[in-house]
C-alpha positions in Angstrom: 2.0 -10.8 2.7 1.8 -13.9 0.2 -1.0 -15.5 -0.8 -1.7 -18.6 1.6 -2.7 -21.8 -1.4 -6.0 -22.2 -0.4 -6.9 -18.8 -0.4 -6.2 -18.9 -4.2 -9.6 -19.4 -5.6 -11.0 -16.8 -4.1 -8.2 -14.1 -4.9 -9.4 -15.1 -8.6 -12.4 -14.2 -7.9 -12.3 -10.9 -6.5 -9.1 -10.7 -9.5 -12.0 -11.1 -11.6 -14.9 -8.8 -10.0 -12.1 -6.3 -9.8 -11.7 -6.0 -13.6 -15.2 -5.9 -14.4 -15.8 -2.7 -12.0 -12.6 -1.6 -13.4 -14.1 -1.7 -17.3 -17.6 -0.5 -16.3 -15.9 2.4 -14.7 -13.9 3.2 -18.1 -16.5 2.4 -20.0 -18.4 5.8 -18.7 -15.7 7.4 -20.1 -14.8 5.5 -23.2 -17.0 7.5 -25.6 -15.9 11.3 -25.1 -11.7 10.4 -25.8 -9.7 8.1 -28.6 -8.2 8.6 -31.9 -9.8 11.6 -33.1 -11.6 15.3 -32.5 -9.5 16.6 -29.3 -7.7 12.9 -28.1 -5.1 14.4 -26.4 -6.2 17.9 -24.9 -6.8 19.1 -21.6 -10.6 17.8 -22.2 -10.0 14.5 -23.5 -6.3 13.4 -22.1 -5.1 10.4 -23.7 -6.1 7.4 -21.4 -2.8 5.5 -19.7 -3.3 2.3 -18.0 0.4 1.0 -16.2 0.6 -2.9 -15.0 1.3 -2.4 -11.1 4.8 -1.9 -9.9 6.2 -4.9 -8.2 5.3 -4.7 -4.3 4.3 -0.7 -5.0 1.0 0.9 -4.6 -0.8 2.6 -7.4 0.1 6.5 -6.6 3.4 4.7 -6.3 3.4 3.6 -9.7 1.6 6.5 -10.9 4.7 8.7 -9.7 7.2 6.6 -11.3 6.1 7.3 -14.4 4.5 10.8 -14.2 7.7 12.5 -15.1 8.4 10.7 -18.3 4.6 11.7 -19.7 4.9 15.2 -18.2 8.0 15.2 -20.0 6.3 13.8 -23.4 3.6 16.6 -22.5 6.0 19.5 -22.6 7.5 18.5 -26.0 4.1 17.6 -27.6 1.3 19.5 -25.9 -0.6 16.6 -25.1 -2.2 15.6 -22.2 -2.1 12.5 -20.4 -4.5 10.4 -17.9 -2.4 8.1 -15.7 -4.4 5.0 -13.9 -3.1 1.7 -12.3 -4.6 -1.2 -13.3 -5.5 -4.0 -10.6 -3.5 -6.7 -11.7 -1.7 -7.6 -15.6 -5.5 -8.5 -16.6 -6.7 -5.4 -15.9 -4.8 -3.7 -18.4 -5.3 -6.4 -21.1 -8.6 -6.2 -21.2 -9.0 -2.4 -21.1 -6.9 -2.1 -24.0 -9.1 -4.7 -25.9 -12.4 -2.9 -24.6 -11.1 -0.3 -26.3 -11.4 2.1 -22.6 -7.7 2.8 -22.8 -4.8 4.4 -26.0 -1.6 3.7 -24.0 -0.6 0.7 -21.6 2.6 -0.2 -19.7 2.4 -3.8 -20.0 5.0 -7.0 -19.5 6.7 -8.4 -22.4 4.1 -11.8 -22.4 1.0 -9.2 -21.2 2.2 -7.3 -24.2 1.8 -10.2 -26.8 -1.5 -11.0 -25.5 -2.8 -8.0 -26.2 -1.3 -7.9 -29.4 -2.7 -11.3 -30.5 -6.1 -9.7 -29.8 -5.2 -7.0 -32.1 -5.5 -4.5 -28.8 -1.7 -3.2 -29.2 1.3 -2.4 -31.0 4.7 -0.8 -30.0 5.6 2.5 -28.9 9.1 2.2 -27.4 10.6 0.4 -24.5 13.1 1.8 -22.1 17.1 1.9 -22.4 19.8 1.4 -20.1 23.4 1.5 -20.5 22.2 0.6 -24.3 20.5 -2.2 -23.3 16.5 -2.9 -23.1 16.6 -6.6 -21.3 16.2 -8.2 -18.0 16.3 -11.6 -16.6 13.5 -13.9 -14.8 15.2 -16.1 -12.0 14.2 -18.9 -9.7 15.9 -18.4 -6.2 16.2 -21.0 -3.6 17.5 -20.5 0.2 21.5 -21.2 -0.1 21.3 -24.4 2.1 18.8 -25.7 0.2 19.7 -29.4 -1.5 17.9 -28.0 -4.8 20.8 -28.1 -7.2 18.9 -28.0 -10.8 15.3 -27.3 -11.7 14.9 -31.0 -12.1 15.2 -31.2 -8.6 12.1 -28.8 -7.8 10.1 -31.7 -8.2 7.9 -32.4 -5.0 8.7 -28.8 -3.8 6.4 -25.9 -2.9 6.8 -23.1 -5.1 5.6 -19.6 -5.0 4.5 -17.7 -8.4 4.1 -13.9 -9.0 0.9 -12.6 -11.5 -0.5 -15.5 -14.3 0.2 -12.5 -17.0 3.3 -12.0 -16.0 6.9 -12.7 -17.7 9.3 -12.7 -15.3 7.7 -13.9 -12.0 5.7 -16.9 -14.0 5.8 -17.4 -17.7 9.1 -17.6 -18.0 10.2 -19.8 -15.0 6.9 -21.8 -16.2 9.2 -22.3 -19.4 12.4 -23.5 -17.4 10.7 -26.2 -15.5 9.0 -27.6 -18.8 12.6 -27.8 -20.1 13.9 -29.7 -17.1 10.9 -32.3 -17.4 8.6 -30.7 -15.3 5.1 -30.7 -15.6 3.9 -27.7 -12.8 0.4 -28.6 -12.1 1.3 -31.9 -11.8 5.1 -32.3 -10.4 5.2 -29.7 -7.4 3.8 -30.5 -4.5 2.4 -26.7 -4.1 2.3 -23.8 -5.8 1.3 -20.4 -4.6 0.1 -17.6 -6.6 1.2 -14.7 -4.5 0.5 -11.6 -7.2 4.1 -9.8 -7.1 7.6 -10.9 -7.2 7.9 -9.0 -3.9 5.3 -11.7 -1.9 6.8 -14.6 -3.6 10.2 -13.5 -2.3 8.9 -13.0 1.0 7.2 -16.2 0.6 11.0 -18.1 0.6 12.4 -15.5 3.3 9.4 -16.6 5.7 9.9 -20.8 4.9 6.2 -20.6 3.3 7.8 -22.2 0.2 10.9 -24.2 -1.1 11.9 -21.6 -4.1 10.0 -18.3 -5.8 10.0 -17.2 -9.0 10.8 -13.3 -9.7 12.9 -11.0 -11.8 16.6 -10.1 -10.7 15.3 -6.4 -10.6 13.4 -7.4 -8.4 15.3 -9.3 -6.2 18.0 -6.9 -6.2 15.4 -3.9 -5.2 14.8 -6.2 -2.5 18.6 -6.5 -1.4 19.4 -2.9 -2.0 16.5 -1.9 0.1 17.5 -4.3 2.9 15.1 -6.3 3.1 16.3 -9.3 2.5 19.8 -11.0 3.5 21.2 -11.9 0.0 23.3 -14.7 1.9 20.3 -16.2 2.7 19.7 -17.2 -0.9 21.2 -18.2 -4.4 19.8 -18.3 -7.9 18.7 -21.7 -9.1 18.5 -20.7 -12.5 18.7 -17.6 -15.0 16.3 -16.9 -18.0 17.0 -16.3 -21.7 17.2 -11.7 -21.7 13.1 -10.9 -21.6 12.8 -7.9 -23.6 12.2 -4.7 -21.2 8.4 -3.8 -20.8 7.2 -1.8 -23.5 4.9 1.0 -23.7 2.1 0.4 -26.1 -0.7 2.4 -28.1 -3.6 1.3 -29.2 -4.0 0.3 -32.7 -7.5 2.7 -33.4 -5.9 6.0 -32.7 -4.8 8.0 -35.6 -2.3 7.6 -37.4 -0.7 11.2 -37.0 -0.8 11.1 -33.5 0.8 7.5 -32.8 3.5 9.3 -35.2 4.0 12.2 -32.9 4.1 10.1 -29.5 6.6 8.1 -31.3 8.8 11.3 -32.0 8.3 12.4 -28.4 9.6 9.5 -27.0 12.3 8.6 -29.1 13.4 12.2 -28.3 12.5 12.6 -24.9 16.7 12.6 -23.4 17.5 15.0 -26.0 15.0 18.1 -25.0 16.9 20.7 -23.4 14.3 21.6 -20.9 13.7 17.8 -19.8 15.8 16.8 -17.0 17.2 13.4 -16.9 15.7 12.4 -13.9 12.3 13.1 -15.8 13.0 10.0 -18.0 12.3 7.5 -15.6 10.7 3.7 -16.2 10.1 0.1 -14.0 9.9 0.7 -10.0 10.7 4.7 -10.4 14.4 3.8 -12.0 16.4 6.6 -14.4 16.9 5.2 -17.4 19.1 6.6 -20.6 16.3 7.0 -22.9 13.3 5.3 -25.1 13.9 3.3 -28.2 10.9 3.6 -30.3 12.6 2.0 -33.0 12.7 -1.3 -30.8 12.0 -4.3 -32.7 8.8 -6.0 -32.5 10.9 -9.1 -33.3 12.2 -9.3 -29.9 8.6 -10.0 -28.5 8.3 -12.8 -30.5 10.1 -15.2 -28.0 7.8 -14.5 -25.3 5.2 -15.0 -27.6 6.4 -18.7 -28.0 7.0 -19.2 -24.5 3.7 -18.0 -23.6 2.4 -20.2 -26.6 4.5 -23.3 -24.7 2.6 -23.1 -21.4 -1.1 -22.6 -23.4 -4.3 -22.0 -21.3 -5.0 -25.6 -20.5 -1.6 -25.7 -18.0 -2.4 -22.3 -17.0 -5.4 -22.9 -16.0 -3.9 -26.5 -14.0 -1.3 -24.4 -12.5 -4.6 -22.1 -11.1 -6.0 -25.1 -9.9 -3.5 -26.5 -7.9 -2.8 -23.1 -6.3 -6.6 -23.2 -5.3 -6.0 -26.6 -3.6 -6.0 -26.9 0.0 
């Protein structure tokens, strides 16, 4: 269920208490794996840390993507850890602790642990030869919202802080239409997936939700929402697919060989494609690790456009009764 508004601050909280127990877990691992002497074999697998799937559990998550590392694991001969982090901050701040060598992350999660110095690329996921998707804002069909202009004054529901397509990027939109968040909608929930925040519109909670057309299309091809009941307000700039990342520390030989194996995960003969799986569980054609780390650097200015100070406003007014 969404995140009622003034239920907020205390959803930070516990966000916050969860990635604390989260690192000091980690941390009791942290000094027997890394970048060198056995990172990698059955005693010290490489540490994986995936954002959580939108609306999914974390076994759920965890199953999505355990064929593509078993996969990477047959060509290479590594081994692989695979964990779920609490929320987009989780996984942040475990890869700059140090406490993890590979993350799943969103495109603007991805540049802030790369301003940090916590990550680089490994490859992001193709599909019918392209690696994009699309943030939208979606409104009920009778709605008299016409333009994002006219959000002004409405309720609107958010997904995760950290993450592109359910806030950063819609964040970006309504600066561009005049629109100051924290200060010209008359609520704003914080409801921690695109999945809430569309059931957030479906149940009348809010005026219009912010979410990625993967998402909302999961949501229509699973049934679970009328898609005549709503329209799209407005369509992002392409968001560069989530990448996978390493972590900077490990060795150089071995960021070299996970680079091979998933660059050439689709062409091993004993891999299936159904093996080479990314986002929500879905098949996809194959891993670009040549993908470049140029295309990041628009999120990184839209992230830089919405700075912590508005991020932080944007909290506050969630946290308001």
């Amino acid at each position: 269920m969404p995140l009622a508004p003034n239920h907020a601050a205390a959803w930070i909280r516990r966000g916050c208490r969860a990635v604390a127990a989260m690192l000091m877990a980690l941390t009791a691992t942290a000094a027997t794996a890394g970048t060198g002497g056995g990172a990698g074999t059955a005693a010290h697998p490489l540490r994986v840390m995936l954002i959580p799937a939108d609306g999914g559990t974390a076994s759920g998550t965890k199953a999505d993507f355990a064929p593509l590392f078993n996969a990477v694991s047959r060509s290479t001969g590594l081994h692989f850890d695979l964990r779920v982090g609490q929320s987009y901050s989780a996984v942040i701040e475990a890869m700059k602790s140090r406490l993890i060598d590979i993350a799943w992350f969103g495109p603007v999660s991805y540049v802030q642990a790369r301003a940090a110095g916590a990550a680089e690329l490994l490859a992001v996921s193709v599909v019918h030869g392209e690696s994009v998707y699309y943030a939208g804002i979606f409104v009920p069909s009778d709605a008299p919202i016409r333009t994002v202009a006219d959000l002004k004054g409405r309720r609107v529901a958010f997904g995760d802080i950290n993450s592109s397509s359910s806030f950063a990027y819609q964040v970006a939109m309504m600066l561009d239409a005049g629109l100051d968040p924290s200060r010209d909608l008359a609520s704003i929930r914080m409801t921690g997936s695109h999945a809430a925040s569309l059931s957030a519109l479906a149940e009348g909670m809010v005026d219009a939700a912010c979410l990625s057309f993967e998402s909302y299309m999961r949501a229509v091809n699973r049934g679970a929402i009328d898609p005549q009941r709503f329209r799209v307000l407005a369509r992002s700039a392409p968001i560069p697919n989530p990448p996978m990342a390493l972590h900077p520390a490990l060795a150089p030989d071995l960021k070299a060989t996970l680079r091979t194996a998933f660059a050439r995960v689709n062409e091993d003969p004993t891999i299936t494609p159904d093996m080479i799986r990314g986002y929500g569980g879905k098949r996809v054609d194959r891993y670009d690790a040549a993908f470049p780390e140029s295309a990041f650097d628009q999120p990184a200015q839209t992230l830089a456009r919405i700075g912590d100070a508005l991020r932080a406003a944007i909290l506050r007014k969630a946290a308001a009764p």
